[in-house]
Backbone as JSON, one array per atom type, in Angstrom:
{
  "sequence": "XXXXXXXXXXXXXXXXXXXXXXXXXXXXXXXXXXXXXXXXXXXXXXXXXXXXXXXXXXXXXXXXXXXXXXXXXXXXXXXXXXXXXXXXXXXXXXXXXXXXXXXXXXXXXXXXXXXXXXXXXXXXXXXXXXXXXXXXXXXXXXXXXXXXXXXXXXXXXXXXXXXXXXXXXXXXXXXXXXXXXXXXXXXXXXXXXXXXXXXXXXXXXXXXXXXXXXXX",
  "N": [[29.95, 135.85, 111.03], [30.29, 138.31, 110.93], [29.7, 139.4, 113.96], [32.48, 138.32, 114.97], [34.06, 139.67, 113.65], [33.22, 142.69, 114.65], [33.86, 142.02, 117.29], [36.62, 141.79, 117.59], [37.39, 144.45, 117.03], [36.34, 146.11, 118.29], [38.16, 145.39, 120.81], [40.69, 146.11, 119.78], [40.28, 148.75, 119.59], [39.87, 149.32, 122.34], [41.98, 148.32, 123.94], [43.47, 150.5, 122.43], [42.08, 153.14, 123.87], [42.84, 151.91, 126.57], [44.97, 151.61, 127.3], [47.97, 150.59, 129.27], [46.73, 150.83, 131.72], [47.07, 151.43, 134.75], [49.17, 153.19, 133.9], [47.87, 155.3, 132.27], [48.62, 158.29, 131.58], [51.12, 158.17, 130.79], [51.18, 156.3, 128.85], [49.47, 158.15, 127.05], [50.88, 160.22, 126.49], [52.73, 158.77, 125.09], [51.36, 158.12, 123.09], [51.12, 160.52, 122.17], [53.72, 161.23, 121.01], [53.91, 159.11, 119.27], [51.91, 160.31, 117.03], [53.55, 162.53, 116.23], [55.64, 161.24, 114.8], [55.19, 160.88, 112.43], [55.25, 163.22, 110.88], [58.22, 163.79, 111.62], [59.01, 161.83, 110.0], [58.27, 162.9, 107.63], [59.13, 165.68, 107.39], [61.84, 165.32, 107.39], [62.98, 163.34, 105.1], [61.65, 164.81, 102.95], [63.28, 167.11, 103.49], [65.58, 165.71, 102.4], [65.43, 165.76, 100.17], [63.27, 163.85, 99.32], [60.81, 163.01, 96.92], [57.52, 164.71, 97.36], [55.41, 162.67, 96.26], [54.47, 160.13, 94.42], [56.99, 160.69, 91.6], [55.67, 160.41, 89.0], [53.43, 162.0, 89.0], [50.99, 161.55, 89.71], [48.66, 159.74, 92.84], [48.27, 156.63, 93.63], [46.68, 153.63, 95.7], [47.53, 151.46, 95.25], [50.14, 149.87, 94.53], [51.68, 147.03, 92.77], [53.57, 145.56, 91.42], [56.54, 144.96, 91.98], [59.01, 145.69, 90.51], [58.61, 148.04, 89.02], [59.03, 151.47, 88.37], [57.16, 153.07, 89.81], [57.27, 151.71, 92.39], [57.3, 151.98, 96.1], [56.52, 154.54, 96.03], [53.81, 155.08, 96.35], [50.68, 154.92, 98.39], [50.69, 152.13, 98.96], [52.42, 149.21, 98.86], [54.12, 145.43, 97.63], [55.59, 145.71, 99.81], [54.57, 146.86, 102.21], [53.31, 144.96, 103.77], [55.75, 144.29, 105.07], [56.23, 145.88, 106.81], [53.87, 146.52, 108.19], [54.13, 143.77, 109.48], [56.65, 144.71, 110.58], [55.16, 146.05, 112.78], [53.85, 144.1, 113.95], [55.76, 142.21, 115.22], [57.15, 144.13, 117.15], [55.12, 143.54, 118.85], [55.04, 141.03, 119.64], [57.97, 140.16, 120.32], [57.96, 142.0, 122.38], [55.87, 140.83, 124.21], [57.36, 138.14, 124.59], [59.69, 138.84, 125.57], [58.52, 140.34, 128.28], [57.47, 142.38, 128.62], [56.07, 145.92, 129.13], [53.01, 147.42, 128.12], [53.36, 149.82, 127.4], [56.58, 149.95, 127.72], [56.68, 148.96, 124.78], [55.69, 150.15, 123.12], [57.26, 152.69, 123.11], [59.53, 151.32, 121.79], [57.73, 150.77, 119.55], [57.72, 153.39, 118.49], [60.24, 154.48, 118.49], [61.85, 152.71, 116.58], [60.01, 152.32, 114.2], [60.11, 154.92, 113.36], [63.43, 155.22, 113.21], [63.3, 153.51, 111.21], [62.59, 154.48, 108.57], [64.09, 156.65, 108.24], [66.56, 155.71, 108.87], [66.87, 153.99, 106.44], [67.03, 155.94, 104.21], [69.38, 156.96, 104.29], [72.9, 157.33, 102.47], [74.26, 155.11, 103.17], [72.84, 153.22, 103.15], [71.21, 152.91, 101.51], [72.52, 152.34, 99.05], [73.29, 150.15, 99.69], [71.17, 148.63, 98.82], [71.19, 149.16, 96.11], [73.25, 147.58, 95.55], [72.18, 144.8, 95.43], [70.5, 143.23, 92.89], [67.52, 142.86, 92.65], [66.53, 145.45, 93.87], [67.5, 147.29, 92.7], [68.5, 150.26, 90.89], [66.64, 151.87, 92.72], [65.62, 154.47, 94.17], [64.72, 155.59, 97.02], [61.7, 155.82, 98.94], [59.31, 157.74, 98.82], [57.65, 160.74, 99.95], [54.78, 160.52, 100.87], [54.75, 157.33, 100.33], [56.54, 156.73, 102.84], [55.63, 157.75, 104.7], [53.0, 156.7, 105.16], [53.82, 154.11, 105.34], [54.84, 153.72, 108.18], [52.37, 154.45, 109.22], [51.45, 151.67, 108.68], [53.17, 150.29, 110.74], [52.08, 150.78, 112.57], [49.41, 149.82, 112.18], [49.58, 147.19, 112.19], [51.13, 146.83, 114.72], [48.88, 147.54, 116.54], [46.72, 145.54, 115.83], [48.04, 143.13, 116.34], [47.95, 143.15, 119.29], [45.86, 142.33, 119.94], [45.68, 140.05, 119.59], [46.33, 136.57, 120.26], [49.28, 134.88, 121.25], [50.03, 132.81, 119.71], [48.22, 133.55, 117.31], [49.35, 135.43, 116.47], [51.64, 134.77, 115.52], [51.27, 132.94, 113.98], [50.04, 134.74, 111.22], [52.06, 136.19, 111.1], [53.58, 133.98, 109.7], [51.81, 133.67, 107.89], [51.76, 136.24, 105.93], [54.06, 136.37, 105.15], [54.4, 134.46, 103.55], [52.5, 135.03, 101.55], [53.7, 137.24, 100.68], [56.02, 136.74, 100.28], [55.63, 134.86, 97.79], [54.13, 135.98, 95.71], [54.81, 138.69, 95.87], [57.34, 138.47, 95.36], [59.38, 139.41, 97.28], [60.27, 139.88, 100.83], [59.74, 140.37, 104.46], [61.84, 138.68, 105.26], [63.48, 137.92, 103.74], [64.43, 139.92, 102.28], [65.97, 141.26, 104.64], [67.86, 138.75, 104.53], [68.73, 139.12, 102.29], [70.2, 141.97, 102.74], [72.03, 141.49, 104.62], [73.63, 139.46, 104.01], [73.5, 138.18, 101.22], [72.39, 136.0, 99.53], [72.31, 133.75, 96.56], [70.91, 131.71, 95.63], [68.15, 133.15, 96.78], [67.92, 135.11, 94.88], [68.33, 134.59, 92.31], [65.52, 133.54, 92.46], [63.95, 135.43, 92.64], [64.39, 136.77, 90.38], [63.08, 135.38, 88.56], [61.1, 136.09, 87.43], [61.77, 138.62, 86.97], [61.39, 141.24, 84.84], [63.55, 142.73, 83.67], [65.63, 140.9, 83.23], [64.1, 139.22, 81.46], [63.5, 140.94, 79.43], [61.23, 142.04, 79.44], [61.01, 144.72, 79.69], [59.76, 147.71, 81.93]],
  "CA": [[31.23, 136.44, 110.61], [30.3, 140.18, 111.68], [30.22, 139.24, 115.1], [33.77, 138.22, 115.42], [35.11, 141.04, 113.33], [32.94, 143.3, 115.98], [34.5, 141.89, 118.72], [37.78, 142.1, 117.24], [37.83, 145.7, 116.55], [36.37, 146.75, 119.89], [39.29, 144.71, 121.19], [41.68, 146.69, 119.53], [39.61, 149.73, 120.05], [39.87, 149.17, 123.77], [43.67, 148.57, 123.96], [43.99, 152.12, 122.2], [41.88, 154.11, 124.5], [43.14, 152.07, 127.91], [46.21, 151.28, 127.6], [47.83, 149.66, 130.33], [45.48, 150.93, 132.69], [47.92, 152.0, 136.02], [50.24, 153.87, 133.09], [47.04, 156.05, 131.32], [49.07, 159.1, 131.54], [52.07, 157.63, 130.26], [50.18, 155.81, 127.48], [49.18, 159.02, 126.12], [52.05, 160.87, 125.77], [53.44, 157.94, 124.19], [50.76, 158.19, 121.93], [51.09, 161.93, 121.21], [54.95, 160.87, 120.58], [53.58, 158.29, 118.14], [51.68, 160.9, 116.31], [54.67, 163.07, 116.1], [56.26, 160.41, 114.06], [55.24, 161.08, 111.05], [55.45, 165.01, 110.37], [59.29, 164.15, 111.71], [59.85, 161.66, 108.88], [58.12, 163.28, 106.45], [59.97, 166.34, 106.83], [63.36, 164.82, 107.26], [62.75, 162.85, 103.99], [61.38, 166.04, 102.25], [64.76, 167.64, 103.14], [66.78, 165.06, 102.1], [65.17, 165.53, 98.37], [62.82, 162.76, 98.3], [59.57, 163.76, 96.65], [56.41, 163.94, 98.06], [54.59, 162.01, 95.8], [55.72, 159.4, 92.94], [56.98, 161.86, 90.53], [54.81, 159.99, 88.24], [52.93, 162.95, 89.2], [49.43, 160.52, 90.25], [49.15, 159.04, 94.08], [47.74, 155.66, 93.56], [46.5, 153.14, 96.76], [48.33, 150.18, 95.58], [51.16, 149.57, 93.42], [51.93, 145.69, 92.74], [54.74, 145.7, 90.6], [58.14, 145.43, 92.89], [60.1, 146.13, 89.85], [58.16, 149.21, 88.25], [59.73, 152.62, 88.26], [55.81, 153.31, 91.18], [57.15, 150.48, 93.85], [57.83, 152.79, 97.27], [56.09, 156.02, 95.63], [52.47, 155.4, 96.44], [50.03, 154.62, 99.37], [50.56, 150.5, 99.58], [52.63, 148.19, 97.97], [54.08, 144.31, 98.46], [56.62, 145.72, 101.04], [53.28, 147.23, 103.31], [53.22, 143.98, 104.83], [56.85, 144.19, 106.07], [56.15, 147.12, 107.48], [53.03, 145.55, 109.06], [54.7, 142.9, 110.27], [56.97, 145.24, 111.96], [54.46, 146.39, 114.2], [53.52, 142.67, 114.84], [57.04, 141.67, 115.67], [57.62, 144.46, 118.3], [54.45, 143.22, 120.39], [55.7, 139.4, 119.58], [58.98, 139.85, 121.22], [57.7, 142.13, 123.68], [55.09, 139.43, 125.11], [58.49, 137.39, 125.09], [60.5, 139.51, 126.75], [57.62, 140.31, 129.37], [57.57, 144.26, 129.06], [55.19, 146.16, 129.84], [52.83, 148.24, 126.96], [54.55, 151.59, 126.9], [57.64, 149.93, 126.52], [56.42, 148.15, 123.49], [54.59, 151.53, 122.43], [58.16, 153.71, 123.15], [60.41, 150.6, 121.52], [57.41, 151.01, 118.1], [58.24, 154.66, 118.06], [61.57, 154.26, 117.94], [62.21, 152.1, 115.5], [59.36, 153.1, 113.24], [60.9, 156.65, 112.85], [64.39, 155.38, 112.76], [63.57, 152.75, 110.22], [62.08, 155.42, 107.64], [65.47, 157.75, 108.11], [68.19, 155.06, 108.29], [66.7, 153.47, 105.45], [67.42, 156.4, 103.62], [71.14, 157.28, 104.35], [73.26, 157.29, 101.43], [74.89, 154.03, 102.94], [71.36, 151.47, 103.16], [70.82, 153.38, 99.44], [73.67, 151.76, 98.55], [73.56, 148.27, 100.09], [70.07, 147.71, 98.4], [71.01, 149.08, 95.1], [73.82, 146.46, 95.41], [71.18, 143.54, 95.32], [69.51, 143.38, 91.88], [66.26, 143.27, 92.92], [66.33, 147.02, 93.95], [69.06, 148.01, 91.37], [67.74, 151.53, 90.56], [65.92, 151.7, 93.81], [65.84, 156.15, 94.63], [63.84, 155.96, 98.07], [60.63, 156.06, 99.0], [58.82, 159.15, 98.64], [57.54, 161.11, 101.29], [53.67, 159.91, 101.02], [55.02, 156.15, 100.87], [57.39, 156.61, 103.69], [54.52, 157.98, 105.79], [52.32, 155.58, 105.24], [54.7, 152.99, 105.79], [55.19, 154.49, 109.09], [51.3, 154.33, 109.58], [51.1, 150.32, 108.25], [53.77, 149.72, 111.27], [51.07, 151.09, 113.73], [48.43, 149.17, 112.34], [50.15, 145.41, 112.39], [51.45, 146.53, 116.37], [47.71, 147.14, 117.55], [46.25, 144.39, 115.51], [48.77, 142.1, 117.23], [48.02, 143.56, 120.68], [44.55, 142.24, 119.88], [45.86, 138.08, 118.93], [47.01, 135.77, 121.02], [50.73, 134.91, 120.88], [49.57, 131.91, 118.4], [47.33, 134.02, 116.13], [50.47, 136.2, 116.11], [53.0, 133.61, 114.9], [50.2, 132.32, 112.23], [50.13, 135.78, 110.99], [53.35, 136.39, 110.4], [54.14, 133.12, 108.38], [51.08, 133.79, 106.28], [51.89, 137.48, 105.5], [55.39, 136.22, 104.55], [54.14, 133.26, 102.61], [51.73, 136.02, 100.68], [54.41, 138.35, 99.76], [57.22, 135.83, 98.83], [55.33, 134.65, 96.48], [53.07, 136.61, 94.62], [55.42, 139.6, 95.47], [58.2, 138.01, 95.37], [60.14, 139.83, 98.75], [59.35, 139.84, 102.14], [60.93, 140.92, 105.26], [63.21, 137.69, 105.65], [64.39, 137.84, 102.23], [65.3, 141.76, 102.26], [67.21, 141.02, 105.28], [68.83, 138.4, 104.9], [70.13, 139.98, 100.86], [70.93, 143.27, 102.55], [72.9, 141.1, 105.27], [74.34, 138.26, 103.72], [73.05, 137.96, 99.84], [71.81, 134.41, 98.85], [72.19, 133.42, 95.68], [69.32, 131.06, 95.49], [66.89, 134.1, 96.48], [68.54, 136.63, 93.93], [67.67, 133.86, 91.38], [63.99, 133.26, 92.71], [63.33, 136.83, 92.66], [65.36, 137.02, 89.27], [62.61, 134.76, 87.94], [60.02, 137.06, 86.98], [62.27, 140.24, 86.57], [61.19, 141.83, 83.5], [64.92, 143.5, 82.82], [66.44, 139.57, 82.67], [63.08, 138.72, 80.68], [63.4, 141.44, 77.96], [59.62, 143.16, 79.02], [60.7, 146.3, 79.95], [58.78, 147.74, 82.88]],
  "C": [[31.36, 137.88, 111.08], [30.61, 139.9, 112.86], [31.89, 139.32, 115.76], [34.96, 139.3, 115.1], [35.32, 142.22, 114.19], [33.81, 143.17, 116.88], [35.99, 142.58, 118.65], [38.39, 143.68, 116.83], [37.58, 146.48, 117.93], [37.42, 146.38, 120.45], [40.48, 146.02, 121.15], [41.29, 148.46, 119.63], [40.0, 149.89, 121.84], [41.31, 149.35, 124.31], [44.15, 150.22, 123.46], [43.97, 152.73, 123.29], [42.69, 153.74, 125.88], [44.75, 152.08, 128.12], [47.35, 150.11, 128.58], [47.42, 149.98, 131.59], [46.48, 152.19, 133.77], [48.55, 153.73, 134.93], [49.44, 154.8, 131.95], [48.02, 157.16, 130.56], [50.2, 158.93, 130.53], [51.99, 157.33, 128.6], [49.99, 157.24, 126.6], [50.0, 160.55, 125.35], [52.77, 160.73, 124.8], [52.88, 158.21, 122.31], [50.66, 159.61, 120.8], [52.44, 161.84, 120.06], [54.9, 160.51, 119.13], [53.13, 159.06, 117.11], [52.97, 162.12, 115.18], [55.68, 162.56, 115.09], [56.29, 160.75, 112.75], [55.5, 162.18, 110.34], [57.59, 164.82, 110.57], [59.74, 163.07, 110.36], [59.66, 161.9, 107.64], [58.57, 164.99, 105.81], [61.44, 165.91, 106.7], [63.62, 164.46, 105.6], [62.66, 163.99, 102.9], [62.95, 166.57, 102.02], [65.81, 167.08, 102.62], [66.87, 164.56, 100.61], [64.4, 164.88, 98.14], [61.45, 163.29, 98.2], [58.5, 163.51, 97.26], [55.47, 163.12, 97.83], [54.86, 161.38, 95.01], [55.71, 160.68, 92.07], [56.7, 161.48, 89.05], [52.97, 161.31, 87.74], [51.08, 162.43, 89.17], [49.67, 160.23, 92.04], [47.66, 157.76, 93.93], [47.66, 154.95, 95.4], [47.19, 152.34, 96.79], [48.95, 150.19, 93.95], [52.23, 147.96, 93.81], [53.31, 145.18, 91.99], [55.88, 146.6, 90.97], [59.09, 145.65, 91.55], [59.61, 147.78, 89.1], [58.76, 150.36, 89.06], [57.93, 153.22, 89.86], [55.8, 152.49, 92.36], [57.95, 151.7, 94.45], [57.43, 153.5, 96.57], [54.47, 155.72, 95.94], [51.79, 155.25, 97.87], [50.85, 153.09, 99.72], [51.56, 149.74, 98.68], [52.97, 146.67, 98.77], [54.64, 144.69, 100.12], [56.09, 146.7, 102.37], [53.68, 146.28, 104.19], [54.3, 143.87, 105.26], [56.81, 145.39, 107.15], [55.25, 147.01, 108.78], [53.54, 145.09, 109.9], [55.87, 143.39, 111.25], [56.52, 145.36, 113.35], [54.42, 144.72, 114.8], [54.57, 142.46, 115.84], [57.5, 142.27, 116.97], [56.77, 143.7, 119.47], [54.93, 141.79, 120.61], [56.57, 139.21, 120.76], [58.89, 140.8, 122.54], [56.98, 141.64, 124.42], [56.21, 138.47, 125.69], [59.39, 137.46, 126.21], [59.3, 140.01, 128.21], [57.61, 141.89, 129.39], [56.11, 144.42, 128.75], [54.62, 146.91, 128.52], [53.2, 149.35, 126.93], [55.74, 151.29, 126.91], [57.76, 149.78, 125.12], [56.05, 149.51, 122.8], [56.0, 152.32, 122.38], [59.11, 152.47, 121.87], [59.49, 150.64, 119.39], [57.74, 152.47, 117.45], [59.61, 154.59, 117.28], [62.26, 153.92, 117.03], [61.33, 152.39, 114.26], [60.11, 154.37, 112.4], [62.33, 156.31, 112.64], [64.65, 154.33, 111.58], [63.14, 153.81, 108.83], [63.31, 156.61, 107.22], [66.56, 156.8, 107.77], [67.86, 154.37, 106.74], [66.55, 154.24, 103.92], [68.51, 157.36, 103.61], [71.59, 156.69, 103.28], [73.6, 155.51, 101.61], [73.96, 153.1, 102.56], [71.2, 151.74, 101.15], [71.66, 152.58, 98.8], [73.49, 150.42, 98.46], [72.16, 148.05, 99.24], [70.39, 147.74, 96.74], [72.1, 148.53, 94.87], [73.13, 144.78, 94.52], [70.37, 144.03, 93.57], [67.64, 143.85, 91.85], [65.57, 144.62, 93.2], [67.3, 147.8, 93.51], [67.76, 149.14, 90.61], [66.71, 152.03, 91.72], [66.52, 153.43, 94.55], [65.28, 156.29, 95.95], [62.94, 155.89, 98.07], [60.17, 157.58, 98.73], [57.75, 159.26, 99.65], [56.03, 159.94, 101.89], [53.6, 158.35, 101.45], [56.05, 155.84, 101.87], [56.4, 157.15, 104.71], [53.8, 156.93, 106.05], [52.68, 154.38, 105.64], [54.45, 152.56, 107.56], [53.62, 153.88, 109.89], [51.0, 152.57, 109.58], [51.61, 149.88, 109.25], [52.98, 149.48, 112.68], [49.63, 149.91, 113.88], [48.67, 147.41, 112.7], [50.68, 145.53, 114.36], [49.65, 146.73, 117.38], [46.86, 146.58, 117.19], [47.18, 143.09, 116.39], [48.34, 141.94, 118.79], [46.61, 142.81, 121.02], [44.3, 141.04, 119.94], [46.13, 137.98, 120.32], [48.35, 135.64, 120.09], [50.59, 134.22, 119.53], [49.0, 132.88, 117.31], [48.29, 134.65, 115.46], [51.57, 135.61, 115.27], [51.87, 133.13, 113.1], [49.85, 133.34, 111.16], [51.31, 136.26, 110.39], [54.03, 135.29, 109.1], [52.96, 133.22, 107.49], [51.29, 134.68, 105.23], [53.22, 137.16, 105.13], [55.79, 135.36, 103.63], [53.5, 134.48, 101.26], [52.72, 136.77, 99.7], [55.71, 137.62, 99.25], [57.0, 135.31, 97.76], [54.33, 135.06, 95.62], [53.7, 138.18, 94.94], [56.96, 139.63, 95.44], [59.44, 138.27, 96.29], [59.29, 139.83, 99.8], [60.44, 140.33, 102.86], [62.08, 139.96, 105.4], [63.74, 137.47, 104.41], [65.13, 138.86, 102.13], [65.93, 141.61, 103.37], [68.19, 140.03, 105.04], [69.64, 139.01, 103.65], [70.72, 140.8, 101.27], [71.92, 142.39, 103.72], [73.92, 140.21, 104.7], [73.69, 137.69, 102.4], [72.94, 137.02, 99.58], [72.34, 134.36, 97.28], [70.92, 132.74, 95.21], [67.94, 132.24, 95.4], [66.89, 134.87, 95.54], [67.47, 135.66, 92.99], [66.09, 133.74, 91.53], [63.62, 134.62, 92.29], [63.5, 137.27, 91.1], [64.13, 136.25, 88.32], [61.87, 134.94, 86.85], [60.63, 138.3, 86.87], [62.48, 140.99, 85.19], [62.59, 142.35, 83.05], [65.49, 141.72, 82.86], [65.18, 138.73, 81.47], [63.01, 139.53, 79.18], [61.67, 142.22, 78.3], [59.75, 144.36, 78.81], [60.2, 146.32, 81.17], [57.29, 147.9, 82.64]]
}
């Protein structure tokens, strides 16, 4: 079992340092870029009020409980693995599309950093605290909007590391995981903030301590 983990980390070890070989130079700009990422959305965020830490005034690793007043304020929670699975998804459809790794590496920037900002414009604030499920839903906070940021990095050069298959088997497990034992995932939060289900509201609605009477 060590063995394969070995391999598997040199793997992805290897892809860091080479890149795509011809494009070193390139590669590492990209990568300074990439670094860059996070100081820009964790001041943006900062300025735009949201705190740097749950204002629970603790910074926990993992917070499990998508309805508690600590979901998006800490290190990790269920909605890590969408974040994850971001990264996966860019190298996915860039194997598809046939591009080259510094597009895939400029196309995770990109969206990384502009998913962490648009996703806190007054309007997305809005459309989620539409949906019940994130009714009362203030932003992330800076620490879990960094990190986020960081989780998107680690699912795109774990991917870079699969085969296309391992990649696909990956994604429906990590989406099997968090629909049901955290009850969202990325194809649920899109399709509510696109086109609201009923059926999922209810699924999600199942276990929601404010229709249950717990409290949080």
């Amino acid at each position: 079992m060590a063995l394969p983990i070995r391999h598997f980390l040199i793997k992805i070890s290897f892809t860091v340092r080479m890149g795509s070989g011809d494009n070193t130079m390139l590669v590492k700009s990209l990568y300074g870029l990439a670094l860059l990422g996070a100081p820009v959305i964790g001041v943006t965020l900062w300025a735009w009020g949201q705190p740097l830490i749950c204002t629970c005034g603790y910074v926990a690793l993992w917070e499990g409980n998508i309805w508690g007043s600590g979901n998006s304020q800490h290190i990790a929670d269920w909605y890590t693995l969408s974040h994850f699975l971001h990264g996966v998804l860019v190298v996915l459809v860039g194997r598809l599309l046939l591009l080259t790794y510094p597009v895939q590496l400029a196309i995770a920037i990109v969206t990384g950093v502009a998913w962490e900002i648009v996703e806190h414009t007054d309007w997305v604030l809005g459309q989620f605290r539409e949906l019940t499920v994130y009714q009362g839903y203030v932003g992330d906070s800076v620490l879990n909007a960094v990190a986020d940021y960081g989780f998107m990095w680690s699912g795109f050069f774990v991917a870079q590391a699969l085969a296309t298959m391992g990649i696909l088997v990956m994604i429906v497990a990590l989406e099997i995981i968090a629909g049901v034992f955290g009850r969202d995932n990325l194809t649920m939060t899109t399709i509510q903030v696109v086109y609201p289900l009923e059926v999922i509201s209810d699924y999600q609605n199942a276990v929601n301590p404010r229709f249950r009477g717990e409290g949080e």
